[in-house]
C-alpha positions in Angstrom: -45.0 2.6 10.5 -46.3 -0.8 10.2 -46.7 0.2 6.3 -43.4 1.2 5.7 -41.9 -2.2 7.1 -44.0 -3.8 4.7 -42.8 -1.3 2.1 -39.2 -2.0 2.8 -39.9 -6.0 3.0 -41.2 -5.5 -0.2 -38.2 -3.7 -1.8 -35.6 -6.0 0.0 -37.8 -9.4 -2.3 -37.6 -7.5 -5.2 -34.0 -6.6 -5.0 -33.4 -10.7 -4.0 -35.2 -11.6 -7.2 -33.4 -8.8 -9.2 -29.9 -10.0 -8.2 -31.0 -14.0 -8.9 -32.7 -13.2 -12.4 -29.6 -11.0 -13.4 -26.9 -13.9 -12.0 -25.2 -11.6 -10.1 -25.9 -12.9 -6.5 -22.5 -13.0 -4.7 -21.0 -16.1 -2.7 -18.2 -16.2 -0.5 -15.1 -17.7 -2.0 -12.1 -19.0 0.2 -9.5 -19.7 -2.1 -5.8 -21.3 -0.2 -5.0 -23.9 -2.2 -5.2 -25.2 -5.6 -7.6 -27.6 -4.8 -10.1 -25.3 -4.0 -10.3 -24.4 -7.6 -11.4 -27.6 -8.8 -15.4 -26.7 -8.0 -14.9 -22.6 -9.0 -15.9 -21.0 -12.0 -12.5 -19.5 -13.1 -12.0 -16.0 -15.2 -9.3 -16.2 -17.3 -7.4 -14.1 -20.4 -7.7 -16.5 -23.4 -4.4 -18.4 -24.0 -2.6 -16.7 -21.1 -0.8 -19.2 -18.5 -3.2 -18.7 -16.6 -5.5 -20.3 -18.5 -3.4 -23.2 -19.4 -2.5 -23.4 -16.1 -6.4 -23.6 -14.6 -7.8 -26.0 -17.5 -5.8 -28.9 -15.8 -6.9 -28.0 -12.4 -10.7 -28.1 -13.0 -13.0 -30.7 -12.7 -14.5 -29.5 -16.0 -13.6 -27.4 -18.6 -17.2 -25.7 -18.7 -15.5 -24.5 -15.0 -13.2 -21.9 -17.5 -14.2 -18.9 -18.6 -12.2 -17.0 -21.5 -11.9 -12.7 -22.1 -10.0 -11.4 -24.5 -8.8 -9.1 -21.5 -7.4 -9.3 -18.2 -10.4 -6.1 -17.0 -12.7 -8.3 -18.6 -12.6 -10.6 -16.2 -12.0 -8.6 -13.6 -15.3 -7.0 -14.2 -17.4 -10.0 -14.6 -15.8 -11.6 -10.7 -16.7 -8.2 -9.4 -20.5 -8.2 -10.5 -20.7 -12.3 -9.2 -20.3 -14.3 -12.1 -17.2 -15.6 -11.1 -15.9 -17.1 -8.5 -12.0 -16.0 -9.4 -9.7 -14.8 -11.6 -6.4 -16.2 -11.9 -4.0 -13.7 -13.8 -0.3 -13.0 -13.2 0.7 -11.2 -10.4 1.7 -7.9 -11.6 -1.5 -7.2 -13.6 -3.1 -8.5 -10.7 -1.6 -5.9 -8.6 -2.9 -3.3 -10.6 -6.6 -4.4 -10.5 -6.6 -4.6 -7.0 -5.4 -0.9 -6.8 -8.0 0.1 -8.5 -10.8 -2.2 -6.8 -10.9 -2.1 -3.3 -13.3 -4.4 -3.0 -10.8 -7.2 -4.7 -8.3 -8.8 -2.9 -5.2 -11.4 -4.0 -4.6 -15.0 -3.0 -0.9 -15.7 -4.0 1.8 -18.1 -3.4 -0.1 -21.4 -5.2 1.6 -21.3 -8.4 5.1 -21.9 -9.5 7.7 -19.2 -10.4 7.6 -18.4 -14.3 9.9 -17.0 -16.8 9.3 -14.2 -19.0 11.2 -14.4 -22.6 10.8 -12.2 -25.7 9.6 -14.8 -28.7 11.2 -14.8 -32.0 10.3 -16.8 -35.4 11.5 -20.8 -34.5 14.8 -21.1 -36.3 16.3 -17.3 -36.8 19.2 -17.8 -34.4 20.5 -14.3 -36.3 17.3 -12.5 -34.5 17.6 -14.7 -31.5 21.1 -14.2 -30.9 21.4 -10.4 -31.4 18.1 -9.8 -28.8 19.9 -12.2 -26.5 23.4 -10.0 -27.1 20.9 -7.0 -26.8 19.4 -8.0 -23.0 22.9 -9.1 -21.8 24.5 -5.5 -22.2 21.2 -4.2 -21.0 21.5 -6.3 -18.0 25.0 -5.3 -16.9 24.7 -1.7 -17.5 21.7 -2.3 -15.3 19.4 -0.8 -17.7 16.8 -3.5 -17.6 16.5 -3.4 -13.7 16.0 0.2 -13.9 13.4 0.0 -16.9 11.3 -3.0 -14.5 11.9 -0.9 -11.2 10.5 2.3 -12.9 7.1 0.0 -13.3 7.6 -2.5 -10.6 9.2 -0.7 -7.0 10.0 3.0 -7.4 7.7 4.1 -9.9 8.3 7.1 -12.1 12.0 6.6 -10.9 13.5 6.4 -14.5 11.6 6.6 -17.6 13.7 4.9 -20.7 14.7 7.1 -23.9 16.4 6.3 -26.7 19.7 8.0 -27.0 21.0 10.8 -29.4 21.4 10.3 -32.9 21.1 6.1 -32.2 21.7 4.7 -35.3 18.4 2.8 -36.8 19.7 2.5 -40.3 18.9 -1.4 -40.4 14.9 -0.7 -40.6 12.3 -1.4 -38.6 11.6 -4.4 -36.0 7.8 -5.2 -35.7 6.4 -6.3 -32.0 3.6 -8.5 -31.0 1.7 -7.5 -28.0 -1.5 -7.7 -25.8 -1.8 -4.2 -24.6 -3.9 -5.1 -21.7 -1.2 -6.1 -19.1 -0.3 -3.3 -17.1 2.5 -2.9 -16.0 4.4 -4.8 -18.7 2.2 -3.4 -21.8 -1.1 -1.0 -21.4 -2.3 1.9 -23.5 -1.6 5.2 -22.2 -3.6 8.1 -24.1 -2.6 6.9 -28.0 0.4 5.7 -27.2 1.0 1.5 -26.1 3.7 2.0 -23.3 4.7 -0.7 -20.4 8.0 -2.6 -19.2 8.4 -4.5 -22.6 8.0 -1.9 -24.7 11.2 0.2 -23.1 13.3 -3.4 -22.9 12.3 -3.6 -26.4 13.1 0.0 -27.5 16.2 -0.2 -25.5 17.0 -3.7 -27.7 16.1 -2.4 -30.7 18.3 0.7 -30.3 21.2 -1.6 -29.6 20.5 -3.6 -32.4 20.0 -0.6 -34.8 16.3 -1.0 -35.5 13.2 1.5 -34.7 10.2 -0.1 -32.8 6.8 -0.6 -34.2 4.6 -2.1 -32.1 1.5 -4.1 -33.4 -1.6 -4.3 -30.9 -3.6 -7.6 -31.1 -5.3 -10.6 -28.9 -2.7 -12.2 -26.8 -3.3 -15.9 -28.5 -2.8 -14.2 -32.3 0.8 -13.5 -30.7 2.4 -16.3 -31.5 0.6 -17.5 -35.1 1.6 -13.7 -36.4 5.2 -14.3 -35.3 5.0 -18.1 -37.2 3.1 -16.0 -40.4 6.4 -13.6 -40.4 3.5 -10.1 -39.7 5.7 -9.6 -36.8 9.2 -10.4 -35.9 8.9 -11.0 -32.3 6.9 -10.7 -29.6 6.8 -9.3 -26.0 3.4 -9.5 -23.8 4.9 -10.8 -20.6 5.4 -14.3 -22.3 5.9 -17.4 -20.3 8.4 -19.9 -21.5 6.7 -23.2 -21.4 7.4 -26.2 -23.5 4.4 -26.1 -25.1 5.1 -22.7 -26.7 8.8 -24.2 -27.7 7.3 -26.0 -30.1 6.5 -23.2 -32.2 8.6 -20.0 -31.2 12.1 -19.8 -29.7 12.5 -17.8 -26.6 15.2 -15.5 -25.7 17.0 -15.3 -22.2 14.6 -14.4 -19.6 14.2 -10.7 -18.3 11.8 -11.4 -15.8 10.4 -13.5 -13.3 6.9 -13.8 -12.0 3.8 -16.3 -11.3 0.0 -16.5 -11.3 -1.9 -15.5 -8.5 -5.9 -15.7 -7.7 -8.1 -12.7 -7.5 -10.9 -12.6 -5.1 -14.0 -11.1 -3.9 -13.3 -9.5 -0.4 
C-alpha cells in the first residue's frame, strides 16, 4: 500500500511538471468588468473589433494575442494559454455550445453595427445595396434570413427565386468564413446570415453571388484593390474603417463579449 502512495505521489509531480513545462497550467479568471482585462492575456481574431477594441484596454500590447480564427483562439484559452477571448457575441455563442467547459461574460461592451462594405466613393453600388436591404427589410425577408440562424433555427432557409434575372453579371464578396453564424463553411459550400442577405441583395439587384474566402483583415484592402466589390463578415461600422470603405445601412446589431474558462 505504502508503495503505491508513493507511486501515485510520484505520478501526480510528474503530471505538475508536465503541465508547467508545456504552459498549460490553468488559473482561475474572474472576468466582470473591463478593468479586469487590463492584467489578462487576451485571444483575439486579427483585425476583428474585438481586437481593436481590447488593444486600448490593456496595460500592454504584449497582453494581445492575434489568430487568424475565432476556434483558434478558442482552442488555445481552453488548453491555458489564455486568460480570455473576447469575440462577438454570436460566434461566441456557438463556441460555448460546443465547449462545455467555456462559459460567456457579456454586457461590458457597447452595442455595434453590422454594415456590408463597398469600394469608398461608388454611391451607384452603395445605393442600390442600400435600395436592396430596405425592400428586404419590409418584406421582412432579412428578419427571417437572421432568425433562421439567430432564434428559430432551420425555421426558413433563403432561395433565390425562379427565373431571377442575373443578366448584369456577377458581384464578388469578401468574407472570413470563420464566424458562425454569420459566415462558416458547411461541407464545400461557405453558407451563414450574410451570405443569404447577400444572395437575397444580389438577386434584387440582378447579380449572381461569388463569394471569395480570405483573412478577415485582407477584407477591406481587396475591396480598396477592386478583387472584390464588397464585403460582408459581420463588419462593424467604426470610424476608423470609414476612412477607407463606405458602409451601407446596418442589418444587424450585436457587441463583444468575453469567453471564459469555467
Amino acid at each position: 500500500m505504502k508503495m503505491k502512495k508513493v507511486v501515485a505521489a510520484a505520478l501526480a509531480a510528474m503530471c505538475v511538471v508536465s503541465m508547467a513545462a508545456c504552459g498549460s497550467e490553468k488559473k482561475e479568471v474572474t472576468v466582470s468588468t473591463q478593468d479586469d482585462l487590463k492584467t489578462l492575456t487576451i485571444g483575439v481574431q486579427q483585425g476583428t473589433t474585438g481586437d481593436l477594441t481590447c488593444s486600448d484596454i490593456v496595460n500592454q500590447e504584449s497582453q494581445i494575442k492575434r489568430y487568424p480564427k475565432g476556434a483558434a483562439a478558442v482552442q488555445a484559452l481552453k488548453t491555458g494559454k489564455l486568460d480570455c477571448v473576447v469575440i462577438d457575441t454570436q460566434p461566441a455563442e456557438k463556441f460555448v455550445q460546443k465547449n462545455d467547459d467555456l462559459k460567456i461574460v457579456s454586457d461590458l461592451f457597447e452595442d455595434e453595427q453590422y454594415a456590408i462594405c463597398v469600394k469608398k466613393g461608388n454611391t451607384e453600388l452603395l445605393e442600390s445595396m442600400n435600395q436592396a436591404l430596405a425592400e428586404l427589410k419590409s418584406e421582412g425577408t432579412l428578419d427571417k434570413i437572421i432568425n433562421n440562424y439567430i432564434g428559430e433555427v432551420g425555421s426558413y432557409q433563403y432561395e433565390s427565386p425562379e427565373n431571377v434575372d442575373h443578366s448584369k453579371g456577377e458581384l464578388v464578396m469578401a468574407t472570413n468564413a470563420e464566424f458562425e453564424p454569420y459566415e462558416y463553411h458547411d461541407g464545400d459550400s461557405i453558407v451563414g446570415i450574410d451570405v443569404d442577405i447577400a444572395t437575397a441583395i444580389c438577386d434584387k439587384m440582378g447579380y449572381s453571388l461569388k463569394v471569395e474566402d480570405m483573412e478577415f483583415d485582407s477584407i477591406l484592402p481587396s475591396i480598396e484593390a477592386g478583387k472584390a466589390d464588397f464585403g460582408a463578415a459581420g463588419m462593424t461600422v467604426t470610424e476608423e474603417r470609414k476612412q477607407n470603405v463606405d458602409f451601407t445601412d446596418t442589418y444587424a446589431n450585436a457587441s463583444q463579449v468575453v469567453i471564459v474558462r469555467k
